[in-house]
N, C-alpha and C positions, 0 to 999 in steps of 0.2 A: 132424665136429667139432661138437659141442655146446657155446651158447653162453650163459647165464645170460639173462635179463632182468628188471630191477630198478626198470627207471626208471618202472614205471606208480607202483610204492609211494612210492620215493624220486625226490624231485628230478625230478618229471615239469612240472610250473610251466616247471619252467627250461630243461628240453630243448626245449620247446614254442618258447619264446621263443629257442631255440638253430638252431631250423631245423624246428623241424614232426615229433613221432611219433607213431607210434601208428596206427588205420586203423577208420574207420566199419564197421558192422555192424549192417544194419538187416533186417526182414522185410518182405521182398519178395512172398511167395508164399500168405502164411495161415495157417491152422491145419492142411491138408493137411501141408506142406512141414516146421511145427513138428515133427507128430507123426513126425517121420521123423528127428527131430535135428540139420535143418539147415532155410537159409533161404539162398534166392538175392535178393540185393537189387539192383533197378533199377542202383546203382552199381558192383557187381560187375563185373569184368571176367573174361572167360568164352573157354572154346571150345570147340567141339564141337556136340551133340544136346542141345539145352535139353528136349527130350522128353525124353531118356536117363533110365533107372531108377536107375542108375549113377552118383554122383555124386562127384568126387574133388575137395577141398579142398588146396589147399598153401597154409601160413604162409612166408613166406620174407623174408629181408631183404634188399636188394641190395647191404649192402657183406657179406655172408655167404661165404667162398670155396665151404664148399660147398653150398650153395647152386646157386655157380657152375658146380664139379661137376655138382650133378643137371642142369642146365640144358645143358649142353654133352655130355654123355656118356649121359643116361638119357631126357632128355627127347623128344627127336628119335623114339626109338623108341617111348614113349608116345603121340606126337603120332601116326605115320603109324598105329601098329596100333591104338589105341584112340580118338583122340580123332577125326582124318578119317574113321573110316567110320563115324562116328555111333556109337560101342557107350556110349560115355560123356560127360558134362558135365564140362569142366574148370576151376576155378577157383583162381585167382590172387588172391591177396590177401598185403598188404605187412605181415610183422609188422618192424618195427622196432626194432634194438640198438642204435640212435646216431641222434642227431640228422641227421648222412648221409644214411641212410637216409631219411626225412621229406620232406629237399630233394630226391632223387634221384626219389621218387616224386613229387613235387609238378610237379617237372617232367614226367616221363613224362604226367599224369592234362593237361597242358595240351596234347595231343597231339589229333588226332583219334581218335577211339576203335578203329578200325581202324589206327593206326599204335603201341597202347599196347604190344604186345607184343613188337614190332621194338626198342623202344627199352627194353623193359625187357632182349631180349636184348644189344643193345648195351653197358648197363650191365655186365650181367654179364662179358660176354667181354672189356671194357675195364678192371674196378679195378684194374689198376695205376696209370690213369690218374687213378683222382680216390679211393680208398677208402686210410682211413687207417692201414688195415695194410699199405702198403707204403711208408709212413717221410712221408708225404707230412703237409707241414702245414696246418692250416685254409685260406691263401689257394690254396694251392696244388690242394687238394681242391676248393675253391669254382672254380677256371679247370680244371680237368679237368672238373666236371658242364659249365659254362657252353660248353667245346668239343664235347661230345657233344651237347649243346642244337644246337648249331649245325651240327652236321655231321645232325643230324635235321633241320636248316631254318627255325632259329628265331634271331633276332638274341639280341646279350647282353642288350638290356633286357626281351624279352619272358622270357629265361630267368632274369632278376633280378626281374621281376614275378611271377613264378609260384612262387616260392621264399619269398616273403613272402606268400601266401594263409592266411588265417586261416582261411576257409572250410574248404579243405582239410586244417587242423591240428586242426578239429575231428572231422571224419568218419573222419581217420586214429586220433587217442586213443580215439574210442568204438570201435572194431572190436578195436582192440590190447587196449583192456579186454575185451573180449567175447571175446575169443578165450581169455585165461586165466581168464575167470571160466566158461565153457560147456563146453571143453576142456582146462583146463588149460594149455596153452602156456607153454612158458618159455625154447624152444630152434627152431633154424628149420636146415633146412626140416621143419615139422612134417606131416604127412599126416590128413587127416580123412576116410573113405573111407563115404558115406552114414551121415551123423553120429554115425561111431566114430574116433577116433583110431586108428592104424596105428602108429604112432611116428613117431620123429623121425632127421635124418640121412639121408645118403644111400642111400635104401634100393635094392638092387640090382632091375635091369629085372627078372630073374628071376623075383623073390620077390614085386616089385608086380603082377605081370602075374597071378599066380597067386592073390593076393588078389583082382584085377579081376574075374577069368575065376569065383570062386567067389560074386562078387556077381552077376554078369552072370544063372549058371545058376539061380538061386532065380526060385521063380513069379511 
């Protein structure tokens, strides 16, 4: 499922001020890294071979179902054959369809950095509990993040402080811009595979592995 996003042109002011979208993208690496079509920045959250030649991008939103999808069914096997035996760099970054989304991440980024990815799976395997395609209304979505906050070990106000980070609403809108003005992006989960886009959607283990394996083999 492909999902539009509109809100960097319209009405982005107000989603900011609604819970925070959007996602930093900065150059981290230099003019090596430029001339390759990508850039890993300091803030980036990552896993795998930061050496790797290999470098795989995912745009994703966390209230996204599939999203959820590749994360529960595709990713697991990405992770054990690609990314633990070092073959590839994987990168995580938050494109955002909703204000949700924003909060969701704003919480996860107040995590220790080692704990970012536990709790972004959490997210995922949970939206029923707080994602507002399952009928659930704003307060209701605000006490399902604030429960997952908490069952990762964090009281309500620490997860009501991190939810109003301006800081973090900045660095989230310049990446979300940066992501469709450098790629295109409009739809999540998008793929960016050593700074080409792959497409978007859940794209099957099958056919990504096969994309990997022909980047892997180049000199």
């Amino acid at each position: 499922m492909s999902r539009k996003t509109l809100f960097v042109v319209l009405g982005l002011a107000l989603l900011i001020a609604a819970g925070g979208i959007g996602y930093y993208f900065t150059s981290g690496s230099g003019n090596a890294a430029s001339a390759k079509g990508y850039e890993i920045a300091p803030t980036d959250r990552v896993l795998g071979n930061r050496n790797a030649k290999v470098v795989l991008i995912e745009y994703a939103a966390l209230t996204c179902p599939v999203c959820a999808n590749f994360n529960a069914n595709t990713f697991p096997r990405l992770k054990a054959d690609y990314i633990d035996t070092g073959k590839i760099l994987y990168v995580f970054r938050m494109f955002p369809l909703r204000s949700d989304d924003g909060s969701a991440e704003k919480i996860a980024r107040c995590l220790p950095e080692d704990k970012y990815f536990a709790f972004v799976d959490l997210l995922f395997k949970n939206q029923p509990k707080w994602d507002w395609e399952y009928g659930l209304k704003p307060p209701e979505v605000r006490e399902g993040l604030v429960l997952l906050g908490r069952i990762a070990g964090m009281s309500r106000e620490q997860v009501d402080q991190c939810m109003v980070n301006k800081a973090e609403d900045d660095r989230i809108n310049q990446v979300s811009s940066e992501a469709q003005s450098r790629y295109s992006v409009n739809a999540t989960p998008t793929f960016i595979l050593n700074g080409t886009s792959i497409g978007s959607g859940n794209i099957p283990f099958d056919s990504l592995s096969k994309l990997l394996d022909t980047e892997l083999a180049k000199p």
